[in-house]
Every structure is written in structure tokens, then in C-alpha cells.
Residue, then its C-alpha position, 0 to 999 in steps of 0.5 A: x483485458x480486466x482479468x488480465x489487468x487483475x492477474x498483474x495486480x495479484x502477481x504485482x503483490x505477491x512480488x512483494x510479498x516475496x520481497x522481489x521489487x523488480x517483478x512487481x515494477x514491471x507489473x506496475x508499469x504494466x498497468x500504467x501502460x494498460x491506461x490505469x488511471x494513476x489517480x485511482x484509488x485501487x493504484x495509488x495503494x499498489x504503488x504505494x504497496x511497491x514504495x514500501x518494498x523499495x524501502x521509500x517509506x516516506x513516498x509510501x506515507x504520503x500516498x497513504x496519507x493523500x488517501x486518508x484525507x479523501x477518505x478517514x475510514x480507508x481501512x487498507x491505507x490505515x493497515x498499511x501505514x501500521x505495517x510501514x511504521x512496524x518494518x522500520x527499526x525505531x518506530x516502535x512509539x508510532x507503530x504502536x499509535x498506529x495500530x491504535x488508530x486502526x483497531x478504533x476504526x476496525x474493532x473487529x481486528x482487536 
């Protein structure tokens, strides 16, 4: 069953990585059905993850959120909201800032 779970967490991203919403929600609810807890940290960023490919950004933004105040060093959540603000036209300014605030957490990245 976890590796089955795995599977649906991987094609879930490609999904989106393909620009195919439809296929990572059924994934998503896939995982809902299997009992994933939803206030887990690992799918609270894969529906965030599938927020953003719908074009909800705010939805996106405050899971995102949620998660850096539990945890101000979640260097996923931190990319992630780099990568929103860079996909939207007009927010070049807070991308920027964004991307300044990762590579301090990560100076591997700069």
C-alpha cells in the first residue's frame, strides 16, 4: 500500500509538471481516499503543488504559509512560493524578494 501511495504522489507531480491538472486531482483524491491524514505536512504541499496548477495562487499561498510558520526553515515551501510568485505576470518585485529569502536559508542554492 505505501508504495502504491508513493506511485500516486510521484504521477500526481508529474501531472503538474505536465501541465495536466485533471490527472494530478484524481491522483489527489486518490490519496484522500487512501486515509492520508490531510494535515500532514507531505500533502498539505501536494495540494498546494496542485493549487498552484490550477492558477489558485492565493489557495496556494496560504498553505504555503501555514507551513513556514510551523516551520520557518521548510526549504520546499520556501522554493515553492518563489516558483508562484515567478509564474505570475507582475510579480517580478516580490519574486525577487522571494528568492532572496530562500538563497539565505539555502546558501547552497546561490
Amino acid at each position: 500500500e505505501v508504495a502504491r501511495l508513493a506511485v500516486l504522489e510521484q504521477v500526481c507531480l508529474g501531472a503538474l509538471d505536465a501541465h495536466d491538472p485533471g490527472t494530478a486531482e484524481v491522483c489527489l483524491d486518490k490519496l484522500k481516499a487512501a486515509g492520508i491524514a490531510k494535515e500532514s505536512t507531505r500533502f498539505r504541499r501536494l495540494l498546494a503543488r496542485c493549487l498552484e496548477g490550477a492558477e489558485d495562487y492565493a489557495g496556494a499561498e496560504i498553505i504555503y504559509d501555514d507551513l513556514l510558520k510551523e516551520s520557518p526553515a521548510n526549504l520546499q515551501a520556501l522554493k515553492r512560493k518563489y516558483c508562484m510568485l515567478k509564474a505570475q505576470v507582475g510579480k517580478e518585485v516580490e519574486s525577487m524578494e522571494a528568492l532572496n529569502v530562500y538563497l539565505k536559508q539555502v546558501y547552497a542554492d546561490s
